[in-house]
Each structure stands twice: as structure tokens, then as C-alpha cells.
C-alpha positions in Angstrom: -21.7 3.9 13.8 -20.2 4.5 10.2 -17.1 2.7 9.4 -14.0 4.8 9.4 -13.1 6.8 6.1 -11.2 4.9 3.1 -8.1 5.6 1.2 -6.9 3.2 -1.1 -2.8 4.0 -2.5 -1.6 2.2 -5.3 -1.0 2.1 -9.4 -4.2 2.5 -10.8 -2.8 0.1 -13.5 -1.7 -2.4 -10.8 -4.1 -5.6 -11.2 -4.3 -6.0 -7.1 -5.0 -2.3 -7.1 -7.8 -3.2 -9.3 -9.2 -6.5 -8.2 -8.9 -4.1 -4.5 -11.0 -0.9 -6.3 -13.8 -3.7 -7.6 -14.1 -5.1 -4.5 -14.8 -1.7 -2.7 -17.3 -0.5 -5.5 -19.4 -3.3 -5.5 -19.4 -3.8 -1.8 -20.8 0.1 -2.0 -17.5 1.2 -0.1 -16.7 4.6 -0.3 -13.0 5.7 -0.8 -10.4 7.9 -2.0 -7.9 6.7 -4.5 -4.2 8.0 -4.2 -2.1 7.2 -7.0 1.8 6.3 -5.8 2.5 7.6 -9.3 0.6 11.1 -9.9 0.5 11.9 -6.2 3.6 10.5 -4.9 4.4 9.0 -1.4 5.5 11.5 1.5 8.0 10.3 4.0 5.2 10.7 6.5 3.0 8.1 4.7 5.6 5.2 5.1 6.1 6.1 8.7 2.3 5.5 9.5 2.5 2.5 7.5 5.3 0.9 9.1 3.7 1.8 12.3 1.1 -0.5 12.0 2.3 -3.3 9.8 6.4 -2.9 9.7 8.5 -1.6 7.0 8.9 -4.7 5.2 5.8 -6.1 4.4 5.3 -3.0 2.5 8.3 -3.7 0.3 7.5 -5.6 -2.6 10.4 -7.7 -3.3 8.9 -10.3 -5.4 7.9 -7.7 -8.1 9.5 -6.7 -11.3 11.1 -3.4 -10.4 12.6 -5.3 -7.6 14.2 -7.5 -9.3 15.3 -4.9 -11.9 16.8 -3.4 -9.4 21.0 -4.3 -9.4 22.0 -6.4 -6.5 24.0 -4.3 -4.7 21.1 -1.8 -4.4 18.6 -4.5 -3.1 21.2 -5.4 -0.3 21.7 -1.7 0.7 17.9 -2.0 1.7 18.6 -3.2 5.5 16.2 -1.1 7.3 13.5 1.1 7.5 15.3 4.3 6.4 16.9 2.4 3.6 13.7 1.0 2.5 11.8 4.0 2.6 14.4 6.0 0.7 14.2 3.2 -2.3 9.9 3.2 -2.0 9.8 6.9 -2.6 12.1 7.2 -5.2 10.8 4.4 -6.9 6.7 3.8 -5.5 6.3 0.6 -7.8 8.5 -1.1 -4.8 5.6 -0.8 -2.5 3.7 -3.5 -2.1 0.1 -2.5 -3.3 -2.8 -1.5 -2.5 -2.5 -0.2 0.8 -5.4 0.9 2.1 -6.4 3.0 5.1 -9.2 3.3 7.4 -8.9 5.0 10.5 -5.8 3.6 12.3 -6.2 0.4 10.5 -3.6 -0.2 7.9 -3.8 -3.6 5.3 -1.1 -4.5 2.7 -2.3 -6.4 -0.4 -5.8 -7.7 -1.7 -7.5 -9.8 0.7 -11.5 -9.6 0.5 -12.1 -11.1 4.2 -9.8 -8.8 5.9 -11.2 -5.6 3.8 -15.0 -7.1 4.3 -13.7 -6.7 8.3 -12.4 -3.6 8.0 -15.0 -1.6 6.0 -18.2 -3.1 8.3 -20.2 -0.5 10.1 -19.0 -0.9 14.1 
């Protein structure tokens, strides 16, 4: 049986969304790339998300737009609602890449749990 289909979301700048595109082409991986920045991320995206990994691993709060942010704003994010609403009006908050196959969600670059994912069941 064929692994499930692939999409990877991130920057295509992003140097995890990079190391995370290499990885798939030169294990032969086939995937679709959707860019947070061209394509934007629907409210219906960080629900699924959140469904299978929580809303707060998928906020990056160790990044530079994070830290940009003022501090009042970073302690208005106390949930998922408030989280998500930040995330889609600014996508460089989401941790990246995220990447989706099947019902399988991962957060970040991490070749042994994509090497798991993306083997033929």
C-alpha cells in the first residue's frame, strides 16, 4: 500500500522549510508545497492542526516575529482562539513546516519521524 498523500505548509524561505523540502526530494517523496505567505492559512487548517498536535506547539514563540511582537499582544495569546487569530494574521508565528499526510500531522524538521511517516504501509 502507498503511503498517504503529502502536503508540506511553510515559508519557502524558512531554512526548516528547506532542510524539510530536501529531505522529501531526495528520499523520492512526493508532495505539495503550500506557502503560509502566497496561499495563506484558513481557520479550518489550524483546527485540523490543533486536533492532532494542540494549538501550541504550532505557535512559534521562540522566533523573531514573536518576539517582535509587543508584550501585551504575546500575553493576550491564552488559548486556541487567541492563538489562531495571531497565526493567521501573521503566518510567520506558526511553527514550520508542518506537514500532512493522511490524518498524520508533524510540527518541525525531524528526518526519523518524516522517514516514519512517508514509508509505504
Amino acid at each position: 500500500m502507498s503511503p498517504a498523500p503529502v502536503t508540506l505548509h511553510g515559508i519557502a524561505n524558512c531554512d526548516s522549510v528547506k532542510k524539510a523540502r530536501a529531505w522529501l526530494d531526495g528520499q523520492g517523496v512526493a508532495y505539495r508545497f503550500h506557502d503560509f505567505k502566497k496561499q495563506g492559512v484558513s481557520p479550518e487548517m489550524l483546527v485540523r492542526w490543533a486536533a492532532r498536535v494542540g494549538w501550541e506547539p504550532l505557535l512559534n514563540r521562540r522566533g523573531t516575529t514573536w518576539r517582535q511582537l509587543a508584550s501585551d499582544e504575546q500575553q493576550r495569546v491564552v488559548d486556541a482562539a487567541s492563538a489562531f487569530a495571531l497565526m493567521q494574521a501573521q503566518p510567520s508565528l506558526i511553527k514550520r513546516p508542518v506537514i500532512e499526510a493522511g490524518d498524520a500531522v508533524l510540527v518541525g524538521f525531524d528526518p526519523m519521524q518524516y522517514a516514519a511517516l512517508t514509508a509505504p504501509r
